[in-house]
C-alpha angles and dihedrals in degrees: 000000000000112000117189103197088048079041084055099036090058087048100052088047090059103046082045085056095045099049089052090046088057094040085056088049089049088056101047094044089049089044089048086048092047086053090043090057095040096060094038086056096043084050098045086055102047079043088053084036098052093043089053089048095047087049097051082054097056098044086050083045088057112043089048082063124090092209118236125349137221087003090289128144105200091162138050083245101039098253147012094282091055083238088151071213120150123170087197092131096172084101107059145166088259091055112024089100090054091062118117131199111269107188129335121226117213118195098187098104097058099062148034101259132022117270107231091195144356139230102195126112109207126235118225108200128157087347102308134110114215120184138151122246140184119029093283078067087234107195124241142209116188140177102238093205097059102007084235101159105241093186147346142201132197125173125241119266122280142187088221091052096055092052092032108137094209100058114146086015095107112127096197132282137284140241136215127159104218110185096355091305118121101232121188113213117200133166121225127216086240083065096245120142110223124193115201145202096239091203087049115014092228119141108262128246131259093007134118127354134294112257113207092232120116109255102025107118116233096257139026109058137089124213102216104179087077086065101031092062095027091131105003109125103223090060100036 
């Protein structure tokens, strides 16, 4: 037989049940987002705390470092510690205005459009300025007495050059001295790793890796697309 009063009193039990069983959720959801907060705040300080860290020991860095020697500029920023310090004093505030233009270095003629402005430091090593030009990023070597060009390179046509997203984006080169030889390192738009003679600008000898495209010599050269996309999904 149907009872009404037994029909209400189970229902008030459920919704009873119910109403502890959310409140239990309730509890659990607002106890996972206290731990989530918790652990977003913990890592946002040890991230403030490592980048000041990390700050202190360059500016240690720093300040342990001379700047640059012998007038010389090795690194896009002068030295090691990137200081763009130099102690050279024979410029100075008291004869800066006295200084007169010495040469003038044109790059129109080593590329297919005009570059309105560069990006590259120069490098000064041994007595000689090397630098990048053009957007094929096209390397330099230049007398810095006279700006006479001692040597180019310029890397063989590609089609990834020609649709390369990061032409006219070269900061400069890099050098290294490996067994007593002076070696620029630069970096292409077609994303290709050279290594050159420094006194001649040829491609060195028994390093890297040949690449099966007319007019790329045999050694010298890196392909680093290979690398750049190794384990990366899209590409696999």
């Amino acid at each position: 037989m149907f009872s009404p009063v037994l029909a209400s009193s189970a229902i008030q039990n459920k919704k009873k049940s119910q109403k502890k069983e959310k409140k239990s959720e309730n509890k659990y959801e607002n106890g996972e987002i206290m731990k989530i907060s918790v652990k977003i705040n913990l890592m946002r300080r040890l991230s403030v705390i490592m980048l000041i860290n990390f700050a202190m020991a360059s500016s240690l860095l720093a300040q342990g470092l001379p700047g640059t020697e012998n007038g010389e500029w090795r690194y896009i920023g002068g030295d090691m510690g990137h200081t763009r310090y130099s102690p050279l004093d024979q410029i100075n505030r008291d004869n800066f205005e006295d200084l007169e233009q010495a040469w003038i270095w044109r790059s129109d003629n080593f590329g297919p459009n005009l570059d309105y402005f560069s990006r590259s430091t120069p490098i000064y090593v041994d007595g000689v300025l090397y630098t990048v030009a053009t957007p094929r990023r096209q390397v330099m070597a230049l007398d810095p007495a006279t700006g006479e060009i001692l040597w180019t390179f310029r890397e063989p046509e590609t089609i990834r050059h020609q649709r390369s997203p990061r032409q006219a984006y070269g900061k400069g080169v890099a050098y290294a001295e490996v067994n007593g030889r002076g070696v620029i390192y630069v970096t292409s738009p077609g994303f290709f790793l050279w290594a050159l003679d420094a006194k001649t600008g040829l491609p060195i000898e028994d390093w890297g890796s040949e690449f099966p495209v007319g007019g790329f010599p045999e050694t010298g050269s890196i392909d680093l697309i290979p690398h750049l996309v190794e384990g990366w999904g899209p590409w696999e």
